[in-house]
C-alpha positions in Angstrom: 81.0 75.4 -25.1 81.7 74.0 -21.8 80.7 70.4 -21.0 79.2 71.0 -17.2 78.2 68.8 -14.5 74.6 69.5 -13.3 74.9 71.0 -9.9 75.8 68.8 -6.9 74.3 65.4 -8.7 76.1 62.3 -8.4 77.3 60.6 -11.6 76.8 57.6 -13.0 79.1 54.8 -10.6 80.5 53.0 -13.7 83.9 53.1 -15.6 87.5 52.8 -14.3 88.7 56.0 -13.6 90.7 56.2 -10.3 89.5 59.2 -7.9 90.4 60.1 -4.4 90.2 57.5 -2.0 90.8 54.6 -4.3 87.3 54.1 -5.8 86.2 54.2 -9.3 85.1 57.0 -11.5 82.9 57.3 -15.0 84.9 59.3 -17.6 81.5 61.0 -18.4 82.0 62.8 -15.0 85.1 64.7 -16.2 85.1 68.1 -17.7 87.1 70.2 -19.9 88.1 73.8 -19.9 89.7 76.2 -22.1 91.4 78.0 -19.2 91.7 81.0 -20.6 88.2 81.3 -20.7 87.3 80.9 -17.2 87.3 82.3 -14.1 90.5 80.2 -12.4 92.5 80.0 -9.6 95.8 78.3 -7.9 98.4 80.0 -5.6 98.5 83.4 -3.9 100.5 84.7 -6.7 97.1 84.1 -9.2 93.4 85.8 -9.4 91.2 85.2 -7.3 92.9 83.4 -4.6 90.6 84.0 -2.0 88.3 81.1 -3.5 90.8 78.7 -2.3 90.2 77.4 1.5 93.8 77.8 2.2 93.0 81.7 1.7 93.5 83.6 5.3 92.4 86.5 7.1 88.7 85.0 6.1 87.8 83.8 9.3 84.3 82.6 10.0 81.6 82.2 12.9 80.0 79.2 13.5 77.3 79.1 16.3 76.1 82.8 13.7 77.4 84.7 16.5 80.9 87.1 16.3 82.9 86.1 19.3 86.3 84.6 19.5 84.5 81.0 20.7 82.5 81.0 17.7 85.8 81.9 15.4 87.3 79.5 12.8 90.2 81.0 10.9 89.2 79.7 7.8 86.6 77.6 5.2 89.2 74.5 5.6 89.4 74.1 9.4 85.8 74.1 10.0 85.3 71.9 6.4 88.3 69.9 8.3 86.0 69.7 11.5 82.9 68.6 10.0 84.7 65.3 9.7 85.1 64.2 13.6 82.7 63.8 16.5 83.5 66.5 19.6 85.0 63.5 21.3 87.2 62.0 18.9 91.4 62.1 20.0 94.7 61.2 18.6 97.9 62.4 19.2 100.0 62.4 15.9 103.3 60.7 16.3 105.6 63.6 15.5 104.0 65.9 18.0 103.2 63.7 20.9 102.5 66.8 23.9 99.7 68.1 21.1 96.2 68.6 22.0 94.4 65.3 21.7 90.6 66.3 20.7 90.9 66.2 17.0 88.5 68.8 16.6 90.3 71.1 18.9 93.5 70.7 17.3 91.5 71.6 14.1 90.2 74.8 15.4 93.4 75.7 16.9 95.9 75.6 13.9 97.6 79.3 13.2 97.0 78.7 9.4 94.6 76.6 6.9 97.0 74.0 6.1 97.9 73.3 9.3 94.3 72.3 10.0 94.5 69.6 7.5 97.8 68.7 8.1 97.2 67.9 12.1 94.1 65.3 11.4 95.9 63.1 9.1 96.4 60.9 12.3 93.0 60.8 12.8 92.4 59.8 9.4 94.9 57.5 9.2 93.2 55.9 11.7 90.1 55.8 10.8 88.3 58.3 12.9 86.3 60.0 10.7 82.2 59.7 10.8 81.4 57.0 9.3 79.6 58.1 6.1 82.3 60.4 5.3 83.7 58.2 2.8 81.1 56.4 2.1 79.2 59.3 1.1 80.0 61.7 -1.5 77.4 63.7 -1.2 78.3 64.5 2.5 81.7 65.8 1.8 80.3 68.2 -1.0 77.4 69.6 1.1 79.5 70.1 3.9 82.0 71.9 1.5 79.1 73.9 0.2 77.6 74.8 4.2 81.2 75.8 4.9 81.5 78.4 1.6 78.3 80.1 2.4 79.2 80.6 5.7 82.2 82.2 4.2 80.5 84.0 1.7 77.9 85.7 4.6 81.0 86.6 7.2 83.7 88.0 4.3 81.0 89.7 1.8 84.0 92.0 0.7 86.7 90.0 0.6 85.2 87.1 -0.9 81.7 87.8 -1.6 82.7 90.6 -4.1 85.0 88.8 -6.0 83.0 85.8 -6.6 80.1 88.1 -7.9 82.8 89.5 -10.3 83.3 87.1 -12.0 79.8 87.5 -14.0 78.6 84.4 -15.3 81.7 82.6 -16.1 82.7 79.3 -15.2 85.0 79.0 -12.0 87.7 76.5 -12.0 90.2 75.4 -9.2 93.8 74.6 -10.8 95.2 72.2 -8.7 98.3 69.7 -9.4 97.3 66.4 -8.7 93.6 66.5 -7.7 91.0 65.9 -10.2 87.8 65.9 -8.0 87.9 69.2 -6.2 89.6 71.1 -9.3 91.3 70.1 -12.5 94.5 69.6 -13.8 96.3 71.2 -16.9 96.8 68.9 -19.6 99.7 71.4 -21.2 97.4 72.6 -24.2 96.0 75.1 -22.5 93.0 73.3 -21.1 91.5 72.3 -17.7 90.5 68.3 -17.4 88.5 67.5 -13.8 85.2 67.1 -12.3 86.0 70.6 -10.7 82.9 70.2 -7.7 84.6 73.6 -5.8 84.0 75.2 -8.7 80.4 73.9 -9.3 80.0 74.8 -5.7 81.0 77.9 -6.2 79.1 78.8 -8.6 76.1 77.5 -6.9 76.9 79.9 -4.5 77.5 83.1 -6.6 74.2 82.7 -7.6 72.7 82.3 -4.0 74.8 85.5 -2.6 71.4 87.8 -2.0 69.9 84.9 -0.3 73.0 84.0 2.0 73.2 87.5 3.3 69.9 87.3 4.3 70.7 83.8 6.4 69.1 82.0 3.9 71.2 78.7 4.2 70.7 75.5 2.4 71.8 73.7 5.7 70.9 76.1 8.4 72.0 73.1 10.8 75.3 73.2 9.6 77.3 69.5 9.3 79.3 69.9 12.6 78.8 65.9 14.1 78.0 65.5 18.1 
């Protein structure tokens, strides 16, 4: 049996568990995986790669209207957006004739990690909305907004192979972050909170009701 999180709910704040951003995490919240059992996925060389946000050629339109003004090339620049204000600038160090609307440089980036890479300035400096750290429960909707968008805009390429993957549970692999995905412990097992996968999940369930714009956030989480 799998030990899994009910769907999108905080846990309990207690415990002394370090997570992203320096704060403090309950053991409770973490989960483990036999991950031979579940549906998984790292690098480009592994299944199921397009469930990653640094998967290309997935582009998506946000205003829902297919044009190149409404194009983001992928789930992480516009997840990547949703942090900054339309008005928000800084000019990283290294590149100092770049674009300085964060947002803008965002969009603009050839690949996915290149969007995320090119507002670490603006993170750095503490640009972000304010309730981005603050609140959890921003970040993950956002992520979830962001993956049905990508769900309703690459029903093939994505949509398909998250539906093939039945009912089992789907778990991102990931080095060194135990949030988003899980790590290996080298038994053969899968320790994280794993909320893409949870998300994910959420989503393959949701797939019908996506396609027919039915989105949990039909505002989207784009700041002013």
């Amino acid at each position: 049996m799998y030990e899994l999180l009910p769907y999108l709910l905080p846990a309990p704040a207690t415990g002394d568990v370090p997570r992203p951003g320096g704060s403090l995490k309950d053991q409770s919240a973490m989960a483990t995986y036999k991950k031979s059992e579940v549906a998984w996925f790292f690098s480009k060389e592994d299944p199921r790669w397009e469930f990653s946000n640094m998967a290309g050629e997935m582009p998506i339109f946000w205003p829902l209207e297919r044009n190149e003004v409404n194009r983001w090339n992928s789930s992480e620049q516009l997840y990547q957006a949703c942090k900054y204000g339309t008005a928000v600038e800084c000019i990283p160090a290294a590149s100092p004739f770049a674009e300085p609307n964060v947002r803008k440089r965002i969009r603009s980036a050839t690949n996915a990690r290149g969007s995320k890479m090119t507002q670490k300035c603006a993170m750095t400096a503490g640009l972000m909305r304010p309730d981005w750290d603050s609140q959890e429960e921003v970040r993950l909707k956002a992520m979830e907004w962001v993956l049905e968008l990508k769900v309703y805009w690459n029903s093939q390429t994505f949509g398909e192979v998250l539906l093939g993957t039945g009912n089992r549970v789907i778990v991102e692999v990931s080095r060194k972050d135990g949030f988003w995905g899980c790590r290996e412990d080298g038994e053969g097992n899968l320790i994280g909170e794993n909320k893409l996968g949870e998300i994910l999940m959420g989503i393959r369930a949701r797939v019908p009701a996506i396609m027919r714009r039915e989105f949990k956030y039909p505002e989207g989480f784009l700041p002013p």
